[in-house]
VEXTILUM-893942 format. One line per 10 residues: number of its first residue (from 0); for each residue z, y, x of N, C-alpha, C. Coordinates in steps of 0.1 Angstrom, whole numbers, plus 2048, in hexadecimal, padded with zeros to 3 digits. Each point is the difference from the previous one (the first is absolute). Layout:
// residues N
NUM	Z,Y,X,Z,Y,X,Z,Y,X  ...
This chain:
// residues 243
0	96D,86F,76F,7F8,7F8,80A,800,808,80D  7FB,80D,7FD,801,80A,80D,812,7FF,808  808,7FD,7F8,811,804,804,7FF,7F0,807  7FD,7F8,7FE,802,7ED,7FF,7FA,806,815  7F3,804,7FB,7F8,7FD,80C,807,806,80B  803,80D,7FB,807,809,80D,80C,7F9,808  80B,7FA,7F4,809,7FA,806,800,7F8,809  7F6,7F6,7FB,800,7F0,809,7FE,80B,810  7F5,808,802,7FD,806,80A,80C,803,806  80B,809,7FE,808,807,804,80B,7FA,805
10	800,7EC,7F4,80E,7FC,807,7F8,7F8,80A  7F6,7FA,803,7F8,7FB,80E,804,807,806  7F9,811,800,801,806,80A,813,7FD,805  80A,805,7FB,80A,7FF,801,805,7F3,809  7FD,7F6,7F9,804,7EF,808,7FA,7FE,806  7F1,801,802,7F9,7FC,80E,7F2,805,801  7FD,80A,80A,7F2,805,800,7F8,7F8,809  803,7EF,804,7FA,7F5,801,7F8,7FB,7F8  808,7FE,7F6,7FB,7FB,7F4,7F7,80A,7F8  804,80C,7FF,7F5,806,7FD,7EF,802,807
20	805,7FC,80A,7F5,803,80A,7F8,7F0,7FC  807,7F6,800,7FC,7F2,7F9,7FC,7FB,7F5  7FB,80B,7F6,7FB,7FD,7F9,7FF,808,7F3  80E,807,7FC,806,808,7F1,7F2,804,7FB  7FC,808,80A,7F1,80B,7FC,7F6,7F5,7F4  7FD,7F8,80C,7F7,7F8,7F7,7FF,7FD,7F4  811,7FB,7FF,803,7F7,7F3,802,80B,7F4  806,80B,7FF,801,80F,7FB,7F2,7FF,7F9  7F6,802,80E,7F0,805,7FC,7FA,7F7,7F2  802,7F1,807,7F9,7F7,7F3,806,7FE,7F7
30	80D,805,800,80C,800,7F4,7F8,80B,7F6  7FD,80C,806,7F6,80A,7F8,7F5,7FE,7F8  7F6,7FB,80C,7F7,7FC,7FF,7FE,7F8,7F5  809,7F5,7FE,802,7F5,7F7,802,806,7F3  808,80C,7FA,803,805,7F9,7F9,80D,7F9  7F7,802,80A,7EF,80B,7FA,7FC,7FC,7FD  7FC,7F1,802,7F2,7F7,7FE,801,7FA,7F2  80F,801,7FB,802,7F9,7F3,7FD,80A,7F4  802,80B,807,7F7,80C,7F3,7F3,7FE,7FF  7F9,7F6,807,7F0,7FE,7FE,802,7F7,7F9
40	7F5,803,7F8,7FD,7F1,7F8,7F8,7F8,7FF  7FE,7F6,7FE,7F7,7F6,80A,7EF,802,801  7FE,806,7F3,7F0,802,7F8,7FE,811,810  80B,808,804,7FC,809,804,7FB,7FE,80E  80A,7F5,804,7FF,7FF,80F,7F2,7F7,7FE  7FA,7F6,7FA,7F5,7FC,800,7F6,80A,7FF  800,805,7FA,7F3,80E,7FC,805,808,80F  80B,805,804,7FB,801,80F,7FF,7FB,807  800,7F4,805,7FA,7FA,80B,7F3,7FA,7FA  7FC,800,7F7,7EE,7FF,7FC,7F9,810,804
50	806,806,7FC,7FB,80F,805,800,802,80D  80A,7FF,80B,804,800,80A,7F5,7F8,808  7FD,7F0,7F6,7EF,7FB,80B,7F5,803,7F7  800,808,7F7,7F1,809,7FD,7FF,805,809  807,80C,803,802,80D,80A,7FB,7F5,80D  808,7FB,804,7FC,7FF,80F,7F4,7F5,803  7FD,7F6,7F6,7F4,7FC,7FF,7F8,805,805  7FE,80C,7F1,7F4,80C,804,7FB,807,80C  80E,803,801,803,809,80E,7F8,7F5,80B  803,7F3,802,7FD,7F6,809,7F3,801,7FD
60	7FC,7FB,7F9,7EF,800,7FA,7FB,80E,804  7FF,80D,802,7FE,804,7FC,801,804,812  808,800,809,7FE,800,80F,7F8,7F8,805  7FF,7F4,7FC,7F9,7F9,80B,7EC,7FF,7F8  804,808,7F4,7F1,801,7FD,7F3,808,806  80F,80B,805,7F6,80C,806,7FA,7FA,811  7F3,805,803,7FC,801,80B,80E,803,80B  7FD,7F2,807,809,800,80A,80E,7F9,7FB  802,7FE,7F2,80C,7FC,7FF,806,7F4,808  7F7,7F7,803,7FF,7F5,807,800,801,80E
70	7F9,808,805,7FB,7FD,80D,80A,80E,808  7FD,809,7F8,808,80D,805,80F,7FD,804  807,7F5,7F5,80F,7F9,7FF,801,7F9,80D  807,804,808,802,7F4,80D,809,7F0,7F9  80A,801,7F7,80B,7FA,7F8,7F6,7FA,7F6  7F7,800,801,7F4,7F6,7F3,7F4,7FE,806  7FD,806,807,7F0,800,805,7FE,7F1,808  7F3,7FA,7F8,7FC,7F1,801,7F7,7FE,810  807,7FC,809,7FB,7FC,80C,7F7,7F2,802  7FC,7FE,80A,7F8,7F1,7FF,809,7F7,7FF
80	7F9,7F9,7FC,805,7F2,7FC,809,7F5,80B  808,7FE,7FD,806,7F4,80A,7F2,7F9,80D  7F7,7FA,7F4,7F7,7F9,808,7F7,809,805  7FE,80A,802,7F7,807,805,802,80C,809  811,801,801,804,808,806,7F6,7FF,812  803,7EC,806,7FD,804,811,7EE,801,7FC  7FA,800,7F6,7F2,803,7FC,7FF,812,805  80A,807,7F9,7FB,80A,7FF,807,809,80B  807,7F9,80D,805,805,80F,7F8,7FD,808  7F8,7F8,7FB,7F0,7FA,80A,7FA,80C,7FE
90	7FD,801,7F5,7EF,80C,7FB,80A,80B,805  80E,808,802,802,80C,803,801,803,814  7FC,7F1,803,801,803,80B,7F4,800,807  7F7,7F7,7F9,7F1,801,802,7F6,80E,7FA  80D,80A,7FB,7F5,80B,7FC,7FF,804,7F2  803,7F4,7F8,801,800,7EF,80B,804,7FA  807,806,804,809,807,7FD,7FD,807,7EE  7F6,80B,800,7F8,805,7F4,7FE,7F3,7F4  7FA,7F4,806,7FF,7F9,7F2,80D,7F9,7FC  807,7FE,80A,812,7FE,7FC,802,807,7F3
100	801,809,809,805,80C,7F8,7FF,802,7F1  7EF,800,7FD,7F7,800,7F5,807,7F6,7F6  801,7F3,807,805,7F2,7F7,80D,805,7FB  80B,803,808,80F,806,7FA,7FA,80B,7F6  7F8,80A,7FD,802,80A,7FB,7F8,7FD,7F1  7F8,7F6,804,7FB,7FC,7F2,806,7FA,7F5  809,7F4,80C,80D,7FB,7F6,807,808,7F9  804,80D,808,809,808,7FA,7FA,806,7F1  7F4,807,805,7F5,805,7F4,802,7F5,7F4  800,7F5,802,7FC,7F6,7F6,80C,801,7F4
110	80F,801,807,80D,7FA,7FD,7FF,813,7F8  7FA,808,806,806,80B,7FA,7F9,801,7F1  7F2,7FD,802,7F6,7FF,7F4,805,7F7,7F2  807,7F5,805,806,7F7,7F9,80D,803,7F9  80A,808,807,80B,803,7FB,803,806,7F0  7F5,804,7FE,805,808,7F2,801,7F4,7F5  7FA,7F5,804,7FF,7F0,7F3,810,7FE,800  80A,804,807,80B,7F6,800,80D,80D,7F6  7F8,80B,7FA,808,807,7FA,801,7FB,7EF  7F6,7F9,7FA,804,7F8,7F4,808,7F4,803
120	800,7F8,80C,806,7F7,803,80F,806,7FA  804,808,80B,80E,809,802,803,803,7F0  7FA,801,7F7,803,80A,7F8,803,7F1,7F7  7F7,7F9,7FE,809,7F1,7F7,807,7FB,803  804,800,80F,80E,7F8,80A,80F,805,7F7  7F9,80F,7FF,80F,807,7FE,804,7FF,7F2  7F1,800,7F7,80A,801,7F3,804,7F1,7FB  7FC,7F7,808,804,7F3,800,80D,7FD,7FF  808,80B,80C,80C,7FF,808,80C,7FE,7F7  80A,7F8,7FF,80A,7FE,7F4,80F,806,808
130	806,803,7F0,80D,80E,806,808,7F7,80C  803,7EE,7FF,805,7F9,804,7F8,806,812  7F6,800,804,7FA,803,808,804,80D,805  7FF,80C,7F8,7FE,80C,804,80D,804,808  80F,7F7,7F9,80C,7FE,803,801,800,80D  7FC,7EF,803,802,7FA,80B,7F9,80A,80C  7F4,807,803,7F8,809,804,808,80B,809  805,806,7F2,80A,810,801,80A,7F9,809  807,7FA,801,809,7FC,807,801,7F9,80C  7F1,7FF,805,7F7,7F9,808,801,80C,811
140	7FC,7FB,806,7FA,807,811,7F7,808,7FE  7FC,80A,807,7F5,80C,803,7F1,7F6,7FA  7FF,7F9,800,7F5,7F6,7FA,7FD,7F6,7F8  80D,801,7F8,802,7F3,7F2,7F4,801,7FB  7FE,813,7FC,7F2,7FC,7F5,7F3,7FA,804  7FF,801,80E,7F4,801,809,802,7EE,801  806,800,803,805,7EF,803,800,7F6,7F6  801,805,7F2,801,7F9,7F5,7F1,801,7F8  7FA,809,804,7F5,805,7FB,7F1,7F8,808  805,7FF,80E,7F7,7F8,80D,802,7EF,7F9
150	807,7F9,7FC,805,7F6,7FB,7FA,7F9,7F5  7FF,810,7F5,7FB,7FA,7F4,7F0,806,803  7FD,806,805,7EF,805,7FA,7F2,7FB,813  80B,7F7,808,7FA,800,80C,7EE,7FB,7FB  801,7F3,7FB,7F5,7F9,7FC,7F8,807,7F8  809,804,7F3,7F4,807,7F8,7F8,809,806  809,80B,80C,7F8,809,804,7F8,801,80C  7FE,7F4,806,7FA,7F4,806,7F2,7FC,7FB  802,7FE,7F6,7F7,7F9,7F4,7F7,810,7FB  807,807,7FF,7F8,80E,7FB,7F7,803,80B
160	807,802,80D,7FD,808,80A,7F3,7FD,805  7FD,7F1,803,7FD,7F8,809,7F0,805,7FF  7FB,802,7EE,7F4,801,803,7FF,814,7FE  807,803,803,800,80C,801,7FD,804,80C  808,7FC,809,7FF,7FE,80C,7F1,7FD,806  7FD,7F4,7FD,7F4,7FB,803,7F1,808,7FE  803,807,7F6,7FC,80D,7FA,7F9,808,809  80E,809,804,801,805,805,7FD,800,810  805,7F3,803,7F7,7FE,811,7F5,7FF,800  7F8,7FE,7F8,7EF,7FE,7FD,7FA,80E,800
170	80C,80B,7F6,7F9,80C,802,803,806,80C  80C,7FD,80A,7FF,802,80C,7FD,804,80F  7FB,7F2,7FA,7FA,7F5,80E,807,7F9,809  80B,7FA,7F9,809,7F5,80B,7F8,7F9,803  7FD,7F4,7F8,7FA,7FA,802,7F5,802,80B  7F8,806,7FF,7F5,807,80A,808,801,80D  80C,807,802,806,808,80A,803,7EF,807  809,7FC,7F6,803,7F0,805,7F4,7F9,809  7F3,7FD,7F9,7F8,7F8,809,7FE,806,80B  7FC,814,805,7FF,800,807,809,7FE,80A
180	811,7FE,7FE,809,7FD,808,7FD,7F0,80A  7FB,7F9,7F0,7FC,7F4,809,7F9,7FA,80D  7F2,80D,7F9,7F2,7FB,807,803,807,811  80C,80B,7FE,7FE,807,80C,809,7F7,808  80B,7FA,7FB,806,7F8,809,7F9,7F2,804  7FC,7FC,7F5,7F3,7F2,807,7F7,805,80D  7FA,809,7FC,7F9,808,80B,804,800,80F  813,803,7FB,802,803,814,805,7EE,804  805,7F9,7EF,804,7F4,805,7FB,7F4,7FA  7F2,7F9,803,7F6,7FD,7F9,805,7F0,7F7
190	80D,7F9,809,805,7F8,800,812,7FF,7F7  803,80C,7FB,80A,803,7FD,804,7F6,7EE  806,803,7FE,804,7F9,7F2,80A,806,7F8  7FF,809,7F7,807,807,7FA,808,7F7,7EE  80A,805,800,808,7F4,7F3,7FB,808,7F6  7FC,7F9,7F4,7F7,805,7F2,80F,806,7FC  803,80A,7FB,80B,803,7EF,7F3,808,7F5  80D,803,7F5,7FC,808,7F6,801,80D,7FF  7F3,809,807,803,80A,803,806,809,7F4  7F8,7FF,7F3,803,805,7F0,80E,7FE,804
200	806,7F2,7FD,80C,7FE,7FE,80F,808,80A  7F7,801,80D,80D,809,809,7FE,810,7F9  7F7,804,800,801,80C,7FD,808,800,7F2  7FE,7F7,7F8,807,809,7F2,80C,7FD,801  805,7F8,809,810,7F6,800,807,80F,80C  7F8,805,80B,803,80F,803,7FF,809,7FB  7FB,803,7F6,7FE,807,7F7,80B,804,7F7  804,7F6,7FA,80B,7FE,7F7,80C,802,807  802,7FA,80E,80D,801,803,800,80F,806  7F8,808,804,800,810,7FF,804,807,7F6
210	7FA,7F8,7F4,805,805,7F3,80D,802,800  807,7F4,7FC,80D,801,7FE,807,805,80A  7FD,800,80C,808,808,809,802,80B,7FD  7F2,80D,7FC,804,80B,7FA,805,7FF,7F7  802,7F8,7F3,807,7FE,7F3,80E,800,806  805,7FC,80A,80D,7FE,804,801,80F,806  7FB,802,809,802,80F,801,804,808,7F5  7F9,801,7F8,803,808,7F2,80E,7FB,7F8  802,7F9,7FE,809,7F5,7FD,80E,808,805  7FE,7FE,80D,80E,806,80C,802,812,7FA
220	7F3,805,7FE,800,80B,800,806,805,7F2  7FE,7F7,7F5,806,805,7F4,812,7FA,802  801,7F9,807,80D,7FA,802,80C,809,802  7F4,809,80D,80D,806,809,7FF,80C,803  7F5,809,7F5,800,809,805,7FC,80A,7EC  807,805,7FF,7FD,805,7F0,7F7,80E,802  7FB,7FE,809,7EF,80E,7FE,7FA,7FA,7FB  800,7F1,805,7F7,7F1,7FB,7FD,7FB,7F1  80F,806,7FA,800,7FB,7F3,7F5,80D,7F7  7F7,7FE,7FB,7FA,80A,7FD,804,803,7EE
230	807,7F8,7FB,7FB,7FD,7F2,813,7FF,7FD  80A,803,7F2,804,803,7FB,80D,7F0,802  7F3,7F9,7FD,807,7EF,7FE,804,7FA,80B  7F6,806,80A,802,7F9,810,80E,808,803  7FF,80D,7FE,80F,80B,807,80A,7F4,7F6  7FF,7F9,7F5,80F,7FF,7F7,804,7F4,808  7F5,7F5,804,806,7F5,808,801,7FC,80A  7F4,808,806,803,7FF,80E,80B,80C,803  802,805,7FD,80C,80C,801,80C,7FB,801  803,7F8,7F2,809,7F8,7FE,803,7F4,80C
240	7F6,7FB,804,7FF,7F4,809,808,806,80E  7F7,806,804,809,807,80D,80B,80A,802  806,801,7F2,80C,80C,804,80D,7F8,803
Protein backbone atom coordinates (compact mmCIF):
# COMPACT_ATOMS: atom_id res chain seq x y z
CA UNK A 1 0.00 0.00 0.00
CA UNK A 2 2.78 2.33 1.38
CA UNK A 3 5.08 1.39 -2.13
CA UNK A 4 1.44 1.90 -4.46
CA UNK A 5 1.15 5.38 -2.61
CA UNK A 6 4.64 6.59 -2.91
CA UNK A 7 4.81 5.83 -6.56
CA UNK A 8 1.66 7.46 -7.96
CA UNK A 9 3.31 10.58 -6.03
CA UNK A 10 6.66 10.33 -7.67
CA UNK A 11 5.53 9.59 -11.30
CA UNK A 12 3.00 12.96 -10.89
CA UNK A 13 5.65 14.54 -9.50
CA UNK A 14 7.83 13.51 -12.63
CA UNK A 15 4.96 14.24 -15.49
CA UNK A 16 3.49 17.21 -14.14
CA UNK A 17 3.70 19.18 -10.79
CA UNK A 18 0.32 20.91 -12.28
CA UNK A 19 -1.41 18.21 -11.84
CA UNK A 20 -0.11 17.47 -8.64
CA UNK A 21 -0.78 20.79 -7.52
CA UNK A 22 -4.53 19.92 -8.99
CA UNK A 23 -5.55 17.65 -7.02
CA UNK A 24 -3.20 14.06 -6.45
CA UNK A 25 -2.91 15.14 -2.57
CA UNK A 26 -6.53 14.94 -2.06
CA UNK A 27 -7.32 11.88 -3.86
CA UNK A 28 -4.10 9.90 -2.14
CA UNK A 29 -5.62 11.40 1.31
CA UNK A 30 -9.31 9.81 0.94
CA UNK A 31 -7.81 6.86 -0.88
CA UNK A 32 -6.29 6.33 2.92
CA UNK A 33 -8.73 7.52 4.65
CA UNK A 34 -11.15 5.20 2.83
CA UNK A 35 -9.03 2.31 3.70
CA UNK A 36 -8.65 3.03 7.82
CA UNK A 37 -12.18 3.45 8.11
CA UNK A 38 -12.77 -0.16 6.87
CA UNK A 39 -10.86 -1.55 9.88
CA UNK A 40 -13.85 -0.14 11.89
CA UNK A 41 -16.58 -1.96 12.28
CA UNK A 42 -19.85 -0.68 12.14
CA UNK A 43 -21.16 -1.47 15.97
CA UNK A 44 -17.60 0.58 16.83
CA UNK A 45 -18.03 3.62 14.87
CA UNK A 46 -21.65 3.79 16.31
CA UNK A 47 -20.69 3.44 20.04
CA UNK A 48 -18.31 6.34 19.04
CA UNK A 49 -20.20 8.74 17.79
CA UNK A 50 -22.90 8.07 20.67
CA UNK A 51 -20.06 8.69 23.05
CA UNK A 52 -18.65 11.50 21.18
CA UNK A 53 -22.59 13.30 21.75
CA UNK A 54 -22.65 12.07 25.51
CA UNK A 55 -19.25 13.91 25.91
CA UNK A 56 -20.17 17.03 24.24
CA UNK A 57 -23.82 17.10 25.29
CA UNK A 58 -22.67 17.14 28.76
CA UNK A 59 -19.94 19.37 28.15
CA UNK A 60 -22.86 21.73 26.36
CA UNK A 61 -25.26 21.29 29.29
CA UNK A 62 -23.01 21.67 31.60
CA UNK A 63 -21.67 25.42 30.19
CA UNK A 64 -24.53 27.11 29.67
CA UNK A 65 -25.84 25.85 33.12
CA UNK A 66 -23.41 27.68 35.06
CA UNK A 67 -24.07 31.33 36.12
CA UNK A 68 -23.44 33.40 33.19
CA UNK A 69 -23.40 30.67 30.83
CA UNK A 70 -25.96 32.49 28.89
CA UNK A 71 -25.59 35.91 29.39
CA UNK A 72 -21.68 35.89 29.99
CA UNK A 73 -21.66 33.98 26.12
CA UNK A 74 -21.79 36.92 23.64
CA UNK A 75 -22.38 33.81 20.74
CA UNK A 76 -25.77 32.70 22.88
CA UNK A 77 -26.68 35.32 25.10
CA UNK A 78 -30.71 36.00 24.63
CA UNK A 79 -31.24 39.70 23.68
CA UNK A 80 -34.71 41.49 23.41
CA UNK A 81 -37.10 40.40 21.42
CA UNK A 82 -37.65 41.44 17.72
CA UNK A 83 -40.82 43.26 19.08
CA UNK A 84 -39.53 44.98 21.73
CA UNK A 85 -36.29 45.77 20.60
CA UNK A 86 -37.48 50.02 19.49
CA UNK A 87 -39.51 49.48 23.20
CA UNK A 88 -36.39 49.03 24.81
CA UNK A 89 -34.13 52.22 22.77
CA UNK A 90 -37.02 54.36 24.03
CA UNK A 91 -36.55 53.49 27.96
CA UNK A 92 -32.43 53.57 27.26
CA UNK A 93 -32.73 56.94 26.14
CA UNK A 94 -35.20 58.20 28.46
CA UNK A 95 -32.99 57.05 31.45
CA UNK A 96 -34.14 53.20 31.71
CA UNK A 97 -31.40 51.82 30.62
CA UNK A 98 -31.06 49.60 34.33
CA UNK A 99 -34.58 48.06 33.79
CA UNK A 100 -33.46 47.13 30.15
CA UNK A 101 -30.91 45.70 31.28
CA UNK A 102 -32.64 43.74 34.34
CA UNK A 103 -35.26 42.19 31.56
CA UNK A 104 -32.14 40.76 29.30
CA UNK A 105 -30.44 39.33 32.41
CA UNK A 106 -33.44 37.60 33.73
CA UNK A 107 -34.06 35.94 30.42
CA UNK A 108 -30.67 34.84 30.60
CA UNK A 109 -31.03 33.57 34.48
CA UNK A 110 -34.13 31.82 33.39
CA UNK A 111 -32.57 29.77 30.13
CA UNK A 112 -29.50 29.08 32.49
CA UNK A 113 -31.80 27.65 35.45
CA UNK A 114 -33.57 25.53 32.84
CA UNK A 115 -30.81 24.07 31.04
CA UNK A 116 -29.94 21.05 33.05
CA UNK A 117 -33.90 19.42 31.91
CA UNK A 118 -32.51 18.88 28.33
CA UNK A 119 -29.65 16.45 29.53
CA UNK A 120 -32.21 13.22 29.75
CA UNK A 121 -33.51 14.54 26.57
CA UNK A 122 -29.80 14.18 24.96
CA UNK A 123 -29.19 11.08 26.59
CA UNK A 124 -32.50 9.10 24.80
CA UNK A 125 -31.79 11.02 21.39
CA UNK A 126 -28.51 9.12 21.32
CA UNK A 127 -29.21 5.75 22.35
CA UNK A 128 -32.00 5.88 19.97
CA UNK A 129 -29.40 6.76 17.25
CA UNK A 130 -29.08 3.68 14.56
CA UNK A 131 -25.44 2.45 13.10
CA UNK A 132 -27.20 3.38 9.60
CA UNK A 133 -27.19 6.93 11.33
CA UNK A 134 -24.02 7.07 13.25
CA UNK A 135 -22.45 6.20 9.47
CA UNK A 136 -24.02 8.78 7.68
CA UNK A 137 -22.92 11.43 10.75
CA UNK A 138 -18.98 10.36 10.86
CA UNK A 139 -18.80 11.15 7.34
CA UNK A 140 -20.82 14.20 7.74
CA UNK A 141 -19.42 18.36 8.29
CA UNK A 142 -18.03 19.78 11.64
CA UNK A 143 -21.89 19.52 12.62
CA UNK A 144 -23.62 16.26 11.26
CA UNK A 145 -24.12 15.21 14.79
CA UNK A 146 -25.34 18.54 15.98
CA UNK A 147 -27.43 18.83 12.83
CA UNK A 148 -28.93 15.45 12.97
CA UNK A 149 -29.48 15.57 16.58
CA UNK A 150 -31.34 19.47 16.23
CA UNK A 151 -33.66 17.57 13.65
CA UNK A 152 -34.68 14.74 15.65
CA UNK A 153 -35.03 15.94 19.38
CA UNK A 154 -36.06 19.94 18.39
CA UNK A 155 -39.80 19.48 19.56
CA UNK A 156 -39.36 17.07 22.18
CA UNK A 157 -36.93 19.35 23.73
CA UNK A 158 -39.27 22.15 23.20
CA UNK A 159 -41.91 20.22 24.83
CA UNK A 160 -39.60 19.43 27.95
CA UNK A 161 -38.12 22.81 28.17
CA UNK A 162 -41.04 25.10 27.87
CA UNK A 163 -42.38 24.54 31.34
CA UNK A 164 -39.10 24.52 32.74
CA UNK A 165 -38.40 27.55 31.45
CA UNK A 166 -41.56 29.00 32.67
CA UNK A 167 -40.34 27.82 35.83
CA UNK A 168 -37.79 29.30 36.01
CA UNK A 169 -38.81 32.90 34.82
CA UNK A 170 -41.27 32.97 37.73
CA UNK A 171 -38.41 32.20 39.96
CA UNK A 172 -36.60 34.96 38.28
CA UNK A 173 -38.72 37.67 37.65
CA UNK A 174 -39.08 38.05 33.92
CA UNK A 175 -42.15 38.35 33.94
CA UNK A 176 -42.08 41.08 36.65
CA UNK A 177 -39.04 42.67 34.86
CA UNK A 178 -41.28 42.45 31.55
CA UNK A 179 -44.34 44.52 32.95
CA UNK A 180 -42.15 46.90 34.33
CA UNK A 181 -40.57 47.33 30.81
CA UNK A 182 -44.10 48.04 29.71
CA UNK A 183 -45.51 50.34 32.36
CA UNK A 184 -42.30 52.53 31.92
CA UNK A 185 -42.64 52.84 28.32
CA UNK A 186 -46.56 53.62 28.50
CA UNK A 187 -45.58 56.13 30.92
CA UNK A 188 -43.26 58.26 28.58
CA UNK A 189 -45.74 57.09 25.56
CA UNK A 190 -49.25 57.03 26.97
CA UNK A 191 -50.71 56.43 23.42
CA UNK A 192 -48.16 53.81 22.07
CA UNK A 193 -49.24 50.18 21.11
CA UNK A 194 -46.90 47.41 21.59
CA UNK A 195 -47.42 43.69 19.50
CA UNK A 196 -48.45 40.80 22.11
CA UNK A 197 -45.88 37.46 21.46
CA UNK A 198 -45.01 34.52 23.59
CA UNK A 199 -42.68 35.62 25.92
CA UNK A 200 -42.24 31.74 27.54
CA UNK A 201 -42.08 30.69 24.03
CA UNK A 202 -38.99 33.07 22.74
CA UNK A 203 -36.99 32.45 25.49
CA UNK A 204 -36.99 28.57 25.34
CA UNK A 205 -36.82 28.57 21.37
CA UNK A 206 -33.31 30.92 22.43
CA UNK A 207 -32.59 28.87 24.77
CA UNK A 208 -32.32 25.80 22.77
CA UNK A 209 -30.76 27.29 19.89
CA UNK A 210 -27.76 28.38 22.43
CA UNK A 211 -27.84 24.98 23.29
CA UNK A 212 -27.00 23.41 20.28
CA UNK A 213 -24.73 25.96 19.28
CA UNK A 214 -22.45 24.96 22.17
CA UNK A 215 -23.31 21.20 21.30
CA UNK A 216 -21.82 22.10 17.97
CA UNK A 217 -18.92 23.69 19.47
CA UNK A 218 -18.06 20.51 21.22
CA UNK A 219 -18.95 18.52 18.27
CA UNK A 220 -16.07 20.62 16.06
CA UNK A 221 -13.92 20.13 19.06
CA UNK A 222 -13.99 16.32 19.26
CA UNK A 223 -13.69 16.38 15.33
CA UNK A 224 -10.56 18.31 15.04
CA UNK A 225 -8.75 18.33 17.74
CA UNK A 226 -7.64 14.86 19.71
CA UNK A 227 -7.00 16.59 23.42
CA UNK A 228 -10.83 16.64 22.80
CA UNK A 229 -11.14 13.05 22.45
CA UNK A 230 -11.04 12.22 26.09
CA UNK A 231 -12.00 8.45 26.06
CA UNK A 232 -10.30 5.38 24.27
CA UNK A 233 -13.30 4.91 21.61
CA UNK A 234 -13.46 8.53 20.65
CA UNK A 235 -9.23 8.44 19.95
CA UNK A 236 -10.16 4.89 17.70
CA UNK A 237 -12.71 6.77 15.35
CA UNK A 238 -12.35 9.88 15.49
CA UNK A 239 -8.58 9.28 15.06
CA UNK A 240 -9.37 7.09 12.34
CA UNK A 241 -11.75 9.68 10.72
CA UNK A 242 -9.23 12.42 10.32
CA UNK A 243 -5.96 10.78 9.47
Amino acid sequence: MKFRIVSAVLCFILISPQILLAGIFDDLLKEIQETSMKSLDEGTVASGLKEALSVGTATAVKLVSREDGYFGNEAIKILLPDKVQAVGEVLKKAGFGQEVDAFILSMNRAAEKAAPKAKDVFIGAIKEMSIQDANRILNGGDTAATDYFRTKTSQHLAEVFKPEISSSMNKVGVARHYKTLTERYFSLIPFASMESFDLDWYVTNKALDGLFHMVGQEEKKIRTNPAARTTEILKTVFGKSNS
